[in-house]
N, C-alpha and C positions, 0 to 999 in steps of 0.2 A: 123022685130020684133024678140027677142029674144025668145028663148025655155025655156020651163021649165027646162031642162038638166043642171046641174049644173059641169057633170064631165066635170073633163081636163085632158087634156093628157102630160101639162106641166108646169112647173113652171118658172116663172120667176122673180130673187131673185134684188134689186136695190137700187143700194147704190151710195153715191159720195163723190171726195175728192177735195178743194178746196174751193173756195165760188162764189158767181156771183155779186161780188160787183164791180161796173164801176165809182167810183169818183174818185180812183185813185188806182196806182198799186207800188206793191214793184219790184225794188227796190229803185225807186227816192222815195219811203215817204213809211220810216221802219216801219210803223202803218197799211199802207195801204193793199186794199186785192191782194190775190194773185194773178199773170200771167195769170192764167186758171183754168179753171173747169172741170174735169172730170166726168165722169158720166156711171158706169159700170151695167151691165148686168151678171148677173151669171146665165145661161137655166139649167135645168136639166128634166129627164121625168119624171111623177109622179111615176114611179114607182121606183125611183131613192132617192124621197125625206126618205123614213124611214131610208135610210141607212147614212144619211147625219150627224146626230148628232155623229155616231159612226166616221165617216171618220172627224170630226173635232175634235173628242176627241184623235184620230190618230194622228193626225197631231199637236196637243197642245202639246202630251207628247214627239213628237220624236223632237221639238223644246225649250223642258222646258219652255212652257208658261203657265203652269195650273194656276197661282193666277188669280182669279175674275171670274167672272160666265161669259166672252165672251171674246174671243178674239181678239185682236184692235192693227192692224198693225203698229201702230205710236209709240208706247209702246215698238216695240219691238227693238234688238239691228241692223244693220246692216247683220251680219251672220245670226239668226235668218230672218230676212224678206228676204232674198234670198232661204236660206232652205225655207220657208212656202210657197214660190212661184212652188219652186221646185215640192213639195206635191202638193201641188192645182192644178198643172200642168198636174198631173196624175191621176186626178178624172175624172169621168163619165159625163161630163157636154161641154158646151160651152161658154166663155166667148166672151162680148160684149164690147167696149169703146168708147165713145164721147170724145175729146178731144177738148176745144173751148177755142183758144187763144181771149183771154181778151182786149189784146192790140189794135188787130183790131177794137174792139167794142169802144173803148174810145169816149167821146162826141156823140156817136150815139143814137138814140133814134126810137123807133119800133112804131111808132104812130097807125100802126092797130091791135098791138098788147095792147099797153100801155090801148089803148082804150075800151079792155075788162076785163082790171086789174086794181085790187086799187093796188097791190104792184110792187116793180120789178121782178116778177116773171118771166114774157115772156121770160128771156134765159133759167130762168129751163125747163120754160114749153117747149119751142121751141128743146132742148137738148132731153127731152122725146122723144117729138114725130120723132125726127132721131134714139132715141134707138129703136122706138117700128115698125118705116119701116122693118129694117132690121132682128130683133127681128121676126115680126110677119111674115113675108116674109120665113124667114128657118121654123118657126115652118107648117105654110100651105103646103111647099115644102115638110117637113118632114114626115106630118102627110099623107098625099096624098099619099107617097112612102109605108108607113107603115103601114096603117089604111084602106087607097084607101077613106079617106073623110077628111073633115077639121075637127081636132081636136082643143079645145081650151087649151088656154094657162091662169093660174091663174098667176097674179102678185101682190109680194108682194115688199112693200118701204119699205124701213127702216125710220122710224118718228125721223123728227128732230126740233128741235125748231125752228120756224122762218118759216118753209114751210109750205104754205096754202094746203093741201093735196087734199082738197075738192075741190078748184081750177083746182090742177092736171088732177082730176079724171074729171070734166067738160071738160077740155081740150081735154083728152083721147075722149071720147062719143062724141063729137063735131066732133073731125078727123073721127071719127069713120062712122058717119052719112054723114060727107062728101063725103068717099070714096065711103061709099056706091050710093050714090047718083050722085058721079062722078064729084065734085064739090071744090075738093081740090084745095087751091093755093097753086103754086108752085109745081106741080105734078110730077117732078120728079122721086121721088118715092112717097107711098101711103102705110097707115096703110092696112092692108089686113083683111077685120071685121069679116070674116069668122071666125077668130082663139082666137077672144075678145068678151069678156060677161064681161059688165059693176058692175054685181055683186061680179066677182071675180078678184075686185080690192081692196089690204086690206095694212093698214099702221099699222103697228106694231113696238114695241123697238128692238133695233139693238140686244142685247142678248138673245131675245123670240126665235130665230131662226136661226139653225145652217148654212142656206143656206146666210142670211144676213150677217154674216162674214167670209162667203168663197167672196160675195161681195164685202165686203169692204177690202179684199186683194187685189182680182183684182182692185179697185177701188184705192188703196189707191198708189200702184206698180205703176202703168200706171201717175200718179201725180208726184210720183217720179222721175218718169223717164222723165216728160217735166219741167218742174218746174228747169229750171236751175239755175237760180240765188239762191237755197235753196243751203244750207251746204252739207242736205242732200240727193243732187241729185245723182241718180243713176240709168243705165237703165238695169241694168244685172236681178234683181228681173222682170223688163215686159219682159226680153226677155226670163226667163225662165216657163210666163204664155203661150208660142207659141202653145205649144201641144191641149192646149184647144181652142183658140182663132180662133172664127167664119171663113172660108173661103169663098170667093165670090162663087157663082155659076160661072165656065171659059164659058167667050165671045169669048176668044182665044186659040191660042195653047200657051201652056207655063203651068208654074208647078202653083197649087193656090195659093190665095194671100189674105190676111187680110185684106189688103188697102180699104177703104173704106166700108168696109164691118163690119168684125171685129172688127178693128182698125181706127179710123175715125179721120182726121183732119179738124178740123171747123174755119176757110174757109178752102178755096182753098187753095193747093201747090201755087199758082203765088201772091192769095190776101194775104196769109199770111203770107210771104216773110222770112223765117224760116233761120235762117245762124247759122252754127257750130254744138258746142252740141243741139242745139235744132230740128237739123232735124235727129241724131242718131236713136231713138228710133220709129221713122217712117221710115226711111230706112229698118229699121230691119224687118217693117210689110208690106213691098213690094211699098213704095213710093219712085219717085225720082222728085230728083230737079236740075236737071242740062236743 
């Protein structure tokens, strides 16, 4: 049962770039949605967030993007979205990424999934719940080292037309209940409920909030960078988000690694059979495909 204790001790900012549409993919039909979906994480502490408006006003004017009340990485030119990555790169924070090739999913259909949804939602919702393992996983770790108890994390979306939020947030409370209970499918990993309060989950506009487009940098960079059939594929902007980008807890000897952690390819290295530029910008996050 939840507390009446409403603090946190973190934030977590969520944004995505792509879409999760599976009837068909670019580039056999120029109409169709794209390759994959990304789906980013931006942590920060709470004590972290007052300073956030001023570090994005920073970083607006040392990239001359001030027109419009938010800033929207898709807008920007090339040099620009590798400087902004730059910047972001050196903030106080953590960044998270989902990356779920679309291709694989083709003709598939999630029937114990579908079967709690009227929309297609189940890859969003399914994408959450791998941000919010590993998400909740560092902040229990964190907060433990720091606090010596679980601290909770508030999470904010970024509201977008078309996503059933309230959906989400069932989904969320449902994993939530599960872990607790021990009852998760597919337990591999497991949301951590210690660090989640169902009330401090809140959907807001992408402009209300300076931590939602430091989000949708990361978010927007990390698309960039797999999305290769785009004009404007690029992975020099993800690779220079590394500084921030989550590292695993080491199982081994060897230096840390984003792989799976931070930086997540959805499937597998072997199910999603990745060749050329598309395995660059996972290389870069400690995967290999040989």
């Amino acid at each position: 049962m939840e507390t009446v204790d409403d603090s946190f001790a973190y934030v977590l900012y969520v944004d995505e770039a792509g879409d999760d549409g599976l009837k068909s993919l670019r580039p056999e039909n120029p109409s169709g949605s794209s390759e994959w979906i990304c789906l980013a994480g931006y942590l920060v502490r709470a004590e972290n967030v007052p300073v956030l408006p001023e570090a994005l006003r920073s970083i607006r004017i040392e990239i001359a993007a001030t027109q419009g009340p938010a800033l929207h990485y898709r807008t920007l030119s090339p040099t620009k979205r590798l400087k902004a990555c730059e910047l972001v790169g050196r903030q106080s924070a953590r960044a998270f990424v989902i990356c779920s090739y679309k291709r694989t999913l083709l003709g598939y259909r999630n029937d114990r999934a579908a079967a709690r949804s009227e929309t297609n939602q189940w890859l969003y919702n399914f994408l959450i719940r791998m941000l919010l393992e590993r998400v909740t996983d560092f902040c229990l770790t964190d907060s433990l080292t720091r606090h010596g108890r679980p601290r909770t994390v508030r999470i904010v979306f970024s509201a977008r037309g078309g996503q059933r939020y309230g959906q989400t947030k069932a989904t969320i409370h449902k994993l939530k209940a599960q872990a607790t209970a021990g009852t998760t499918f597919l337990n591999k990993r497991e949301i951590r409920p210690e660090v989640l309060r169902h009330r401090l989950i809140e959907y807001v506009p992408h402009y209300s909030e300076a931590g939602l487009q430091l989000a949708d940098v990361v978010a927007s960079a990390a698309f960039q960078a797999v999305e290769t059939n785009s004009a404007a594929w690029d992975t020099a902007p993800a690779k220079a988000l590394r500084p921030i980008m989550a590292m695993a807890p080491p199982v081994v000897e060897g230096p840390p690694t984003a792989m799976d952690f931070g930086f997540v390819l959805v499937p597998s290295v072997w199910k999603a059979k990745l060749v050329g530029a598309q395995q660059e910008i996972f290389q870069h996050y400690g995967y290999q495909f040989s």
